[in-house]
The first five atom37 places (N, CA, C, CB, O) and aatype in JSON, in Angstrom:
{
  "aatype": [20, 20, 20, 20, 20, 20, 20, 20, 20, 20, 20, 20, 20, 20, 20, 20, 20, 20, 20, 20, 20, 20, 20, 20, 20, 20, 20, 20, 20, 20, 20, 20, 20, 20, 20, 20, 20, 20, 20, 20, 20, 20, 20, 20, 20, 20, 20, 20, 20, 20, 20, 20, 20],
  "atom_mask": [
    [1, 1, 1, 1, 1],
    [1, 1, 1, 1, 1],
    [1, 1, 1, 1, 1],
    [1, 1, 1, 1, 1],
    [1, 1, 1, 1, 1],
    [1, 1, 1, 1, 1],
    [1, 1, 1, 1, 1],
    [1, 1, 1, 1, 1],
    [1, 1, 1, 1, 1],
    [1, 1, 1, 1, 1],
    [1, 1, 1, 1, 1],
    [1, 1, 1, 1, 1],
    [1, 1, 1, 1, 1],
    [1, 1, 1, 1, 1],
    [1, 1, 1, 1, 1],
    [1, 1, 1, 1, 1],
    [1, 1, 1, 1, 1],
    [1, 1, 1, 1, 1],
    [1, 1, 1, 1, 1],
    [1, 1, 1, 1, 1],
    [1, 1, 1, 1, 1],
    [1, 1, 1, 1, 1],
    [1, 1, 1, 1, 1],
    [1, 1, 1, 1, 1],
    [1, 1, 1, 1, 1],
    [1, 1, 1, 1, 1],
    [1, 1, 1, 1, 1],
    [1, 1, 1, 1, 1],
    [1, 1, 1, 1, 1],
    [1, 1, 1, 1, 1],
    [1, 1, 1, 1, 1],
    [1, 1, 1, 1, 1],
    [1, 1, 1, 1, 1],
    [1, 1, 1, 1, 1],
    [1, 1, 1, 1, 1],
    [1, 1, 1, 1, 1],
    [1, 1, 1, 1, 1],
    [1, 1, 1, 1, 1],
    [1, 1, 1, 1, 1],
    [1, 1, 1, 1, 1],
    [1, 1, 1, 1, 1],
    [1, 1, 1, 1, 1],
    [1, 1, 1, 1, 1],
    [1, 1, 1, 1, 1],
    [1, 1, 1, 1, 1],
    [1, 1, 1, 1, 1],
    [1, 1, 1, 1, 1],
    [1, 1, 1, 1, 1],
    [1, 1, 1, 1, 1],
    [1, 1, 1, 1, 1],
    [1, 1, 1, 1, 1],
    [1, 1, 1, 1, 1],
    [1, 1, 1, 1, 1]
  ],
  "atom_positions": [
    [[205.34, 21.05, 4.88], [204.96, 20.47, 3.62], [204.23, 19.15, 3.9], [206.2, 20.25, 2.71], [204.73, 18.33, 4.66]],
    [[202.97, 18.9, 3.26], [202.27, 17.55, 3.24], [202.27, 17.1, 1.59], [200.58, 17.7, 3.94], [202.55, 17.78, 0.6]],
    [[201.97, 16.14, 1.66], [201.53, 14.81, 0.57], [199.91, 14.53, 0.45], [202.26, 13.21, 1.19], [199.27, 13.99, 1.35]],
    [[199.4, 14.94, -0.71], [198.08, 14.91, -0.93], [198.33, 13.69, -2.45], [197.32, 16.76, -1.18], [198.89, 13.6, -3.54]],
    [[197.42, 12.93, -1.45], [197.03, 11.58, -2.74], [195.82, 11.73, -3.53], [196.73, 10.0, -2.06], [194.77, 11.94, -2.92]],
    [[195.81, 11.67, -4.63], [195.13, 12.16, -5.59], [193.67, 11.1, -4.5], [195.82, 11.76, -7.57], [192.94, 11.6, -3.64]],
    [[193.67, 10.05, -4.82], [192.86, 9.4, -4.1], [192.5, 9.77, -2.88], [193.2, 8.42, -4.05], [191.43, 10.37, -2.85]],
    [[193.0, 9.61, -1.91], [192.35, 10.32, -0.78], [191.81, 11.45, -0.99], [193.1, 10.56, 0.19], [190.79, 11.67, -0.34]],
    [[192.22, 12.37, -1.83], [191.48, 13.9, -1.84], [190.35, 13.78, -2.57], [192.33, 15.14, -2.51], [189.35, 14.45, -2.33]],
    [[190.44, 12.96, -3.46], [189.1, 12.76, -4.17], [187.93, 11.61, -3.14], [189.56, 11.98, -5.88], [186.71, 11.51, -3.19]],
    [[188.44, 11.25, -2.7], [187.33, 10.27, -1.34], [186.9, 11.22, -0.71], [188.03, 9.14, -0.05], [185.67, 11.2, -0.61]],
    [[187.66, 12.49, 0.01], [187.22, 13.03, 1.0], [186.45, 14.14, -0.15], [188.38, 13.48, 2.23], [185.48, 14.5, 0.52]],
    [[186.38, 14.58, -0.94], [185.83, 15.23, -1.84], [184.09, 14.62, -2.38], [186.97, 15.2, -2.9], [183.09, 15.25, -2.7]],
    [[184.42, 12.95, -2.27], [182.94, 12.31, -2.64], [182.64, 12.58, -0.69], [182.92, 10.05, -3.56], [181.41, 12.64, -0.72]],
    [[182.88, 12.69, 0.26], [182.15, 12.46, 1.61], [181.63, 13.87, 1.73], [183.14, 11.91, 2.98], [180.61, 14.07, 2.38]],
    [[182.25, 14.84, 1.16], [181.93, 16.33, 1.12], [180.65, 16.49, 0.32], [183.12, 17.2, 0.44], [179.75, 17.05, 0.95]],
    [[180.39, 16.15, -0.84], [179.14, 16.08, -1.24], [177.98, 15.18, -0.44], [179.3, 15.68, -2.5], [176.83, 15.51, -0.16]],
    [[178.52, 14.2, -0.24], [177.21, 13.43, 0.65], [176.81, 14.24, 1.71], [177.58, 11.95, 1.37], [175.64, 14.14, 2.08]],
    [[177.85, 15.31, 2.49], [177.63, 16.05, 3.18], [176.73, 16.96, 3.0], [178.45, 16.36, 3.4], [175.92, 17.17, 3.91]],
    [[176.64, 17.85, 1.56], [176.27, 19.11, 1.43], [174.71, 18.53, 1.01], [177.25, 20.12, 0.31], [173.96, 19.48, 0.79]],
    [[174.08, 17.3, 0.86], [172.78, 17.43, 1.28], [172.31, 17.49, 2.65], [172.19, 16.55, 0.79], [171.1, 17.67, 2.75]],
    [[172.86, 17.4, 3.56], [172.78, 17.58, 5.03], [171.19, 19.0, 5.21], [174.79, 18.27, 5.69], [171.03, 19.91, 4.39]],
    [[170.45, 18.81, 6.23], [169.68, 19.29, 6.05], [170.12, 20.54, 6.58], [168.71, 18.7, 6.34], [169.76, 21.63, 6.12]],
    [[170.92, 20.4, 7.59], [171.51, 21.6, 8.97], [172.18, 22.3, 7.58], [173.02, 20.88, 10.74], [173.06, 21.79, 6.89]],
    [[171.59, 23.5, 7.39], [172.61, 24.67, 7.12], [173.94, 24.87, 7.31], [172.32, 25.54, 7.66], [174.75, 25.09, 6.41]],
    [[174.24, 24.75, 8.81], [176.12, 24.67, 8.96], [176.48, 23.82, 8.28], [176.9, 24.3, 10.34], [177.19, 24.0, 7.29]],
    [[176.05, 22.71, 8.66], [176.85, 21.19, 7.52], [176.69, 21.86, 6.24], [175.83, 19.26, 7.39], [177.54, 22.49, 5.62]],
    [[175.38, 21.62, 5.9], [175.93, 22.28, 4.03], [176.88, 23.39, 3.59], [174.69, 22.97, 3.22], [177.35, 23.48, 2.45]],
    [[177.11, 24.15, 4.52], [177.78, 25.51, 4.08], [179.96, 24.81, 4.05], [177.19, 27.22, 5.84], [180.88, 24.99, 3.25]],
    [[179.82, 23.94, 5.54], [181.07, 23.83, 5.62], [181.62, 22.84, 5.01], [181.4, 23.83, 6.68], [182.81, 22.82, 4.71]],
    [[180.85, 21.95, 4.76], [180.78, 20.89, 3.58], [181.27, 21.3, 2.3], [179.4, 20.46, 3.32], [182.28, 20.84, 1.75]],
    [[180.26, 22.48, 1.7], [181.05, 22.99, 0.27], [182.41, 23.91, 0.44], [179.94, 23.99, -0.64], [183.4, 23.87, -0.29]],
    [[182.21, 24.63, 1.44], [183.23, 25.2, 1.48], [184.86, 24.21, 1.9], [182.76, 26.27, 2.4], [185.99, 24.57, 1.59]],
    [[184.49, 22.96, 2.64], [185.56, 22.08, 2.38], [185.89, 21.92, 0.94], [185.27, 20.82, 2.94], [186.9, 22.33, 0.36]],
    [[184.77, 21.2, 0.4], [184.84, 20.72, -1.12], [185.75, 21.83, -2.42], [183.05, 20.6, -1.58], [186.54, 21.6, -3.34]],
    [[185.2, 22.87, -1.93], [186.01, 24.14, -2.62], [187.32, 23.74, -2.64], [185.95, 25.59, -1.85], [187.93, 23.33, -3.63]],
    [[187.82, 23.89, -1.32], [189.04, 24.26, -0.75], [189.8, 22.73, -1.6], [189.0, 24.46, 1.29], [190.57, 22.63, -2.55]],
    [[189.13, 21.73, -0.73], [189.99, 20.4, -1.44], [190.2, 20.13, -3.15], [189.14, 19.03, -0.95], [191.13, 19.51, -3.68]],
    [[189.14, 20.75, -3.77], [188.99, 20.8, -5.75], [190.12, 21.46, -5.99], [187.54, 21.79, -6.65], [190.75, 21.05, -6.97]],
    [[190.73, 22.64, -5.22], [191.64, 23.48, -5.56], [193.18, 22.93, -5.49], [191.4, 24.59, -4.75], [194.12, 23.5, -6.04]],
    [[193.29, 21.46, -4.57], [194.52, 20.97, -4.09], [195.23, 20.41, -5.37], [194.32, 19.89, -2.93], [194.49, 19.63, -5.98]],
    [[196.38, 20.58, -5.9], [197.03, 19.48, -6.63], [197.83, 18.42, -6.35], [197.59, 19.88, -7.3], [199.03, 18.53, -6.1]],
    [[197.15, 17.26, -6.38], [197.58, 15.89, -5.33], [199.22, 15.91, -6.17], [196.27, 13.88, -5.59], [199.43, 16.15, -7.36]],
    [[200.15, 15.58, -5.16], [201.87, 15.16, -5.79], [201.49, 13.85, -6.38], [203.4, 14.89, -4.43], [202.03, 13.53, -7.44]],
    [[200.49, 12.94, -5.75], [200.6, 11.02, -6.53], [199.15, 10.97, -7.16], [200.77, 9.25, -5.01], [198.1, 11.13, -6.53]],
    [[199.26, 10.76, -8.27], [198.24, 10.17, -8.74], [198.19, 8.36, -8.95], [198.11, 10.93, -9.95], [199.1, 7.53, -8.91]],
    [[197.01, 8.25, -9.15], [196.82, 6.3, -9.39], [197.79, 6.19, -10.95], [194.43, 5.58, -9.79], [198.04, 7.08, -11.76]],
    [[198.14, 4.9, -10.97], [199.09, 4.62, -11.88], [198.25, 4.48, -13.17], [199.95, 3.37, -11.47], [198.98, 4.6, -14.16]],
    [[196.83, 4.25, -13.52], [196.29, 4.11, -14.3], [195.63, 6.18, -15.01], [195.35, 2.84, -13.65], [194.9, 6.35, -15.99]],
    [[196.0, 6.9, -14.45], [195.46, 8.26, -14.85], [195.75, 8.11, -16.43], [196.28, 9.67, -14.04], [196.77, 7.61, -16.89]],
    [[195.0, 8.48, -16.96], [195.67, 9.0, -18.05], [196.83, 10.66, -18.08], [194.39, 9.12, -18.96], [196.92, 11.63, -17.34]],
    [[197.37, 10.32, -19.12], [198.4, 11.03, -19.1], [198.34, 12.43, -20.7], [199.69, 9.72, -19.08], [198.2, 12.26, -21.91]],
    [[198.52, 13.54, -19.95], [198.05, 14.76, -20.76], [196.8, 15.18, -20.95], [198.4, 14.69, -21.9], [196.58, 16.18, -21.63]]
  ]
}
């Protein structure tokens, strides 16, 4: 079991897009396909300011 911070997943989620303009084909492909994978995570902590509902 890990701990996904709403924040960190969403940082590494903005570095994933800066990625997927990458000109190299591999980078773009594994880039979104990170980005996929991480959109799908539900972080356990969110920032104390989220709104709520």
């Amino acid at each position: 079991m890990f701990n996904i911070y709403a924040e960190e997943r969403d940082a590494a989620v903005r570095r994933c897009d800066a990625m997927v303009e990458d000109a190299d084909p591999r980078v773009h492909r594994g880039a979104a396909r990170l980005r996929d994978t991480l959109t799908r995570i539900d972080p356990v902590l969110w920032p104390v300011d989220r709104p709520q509902g």
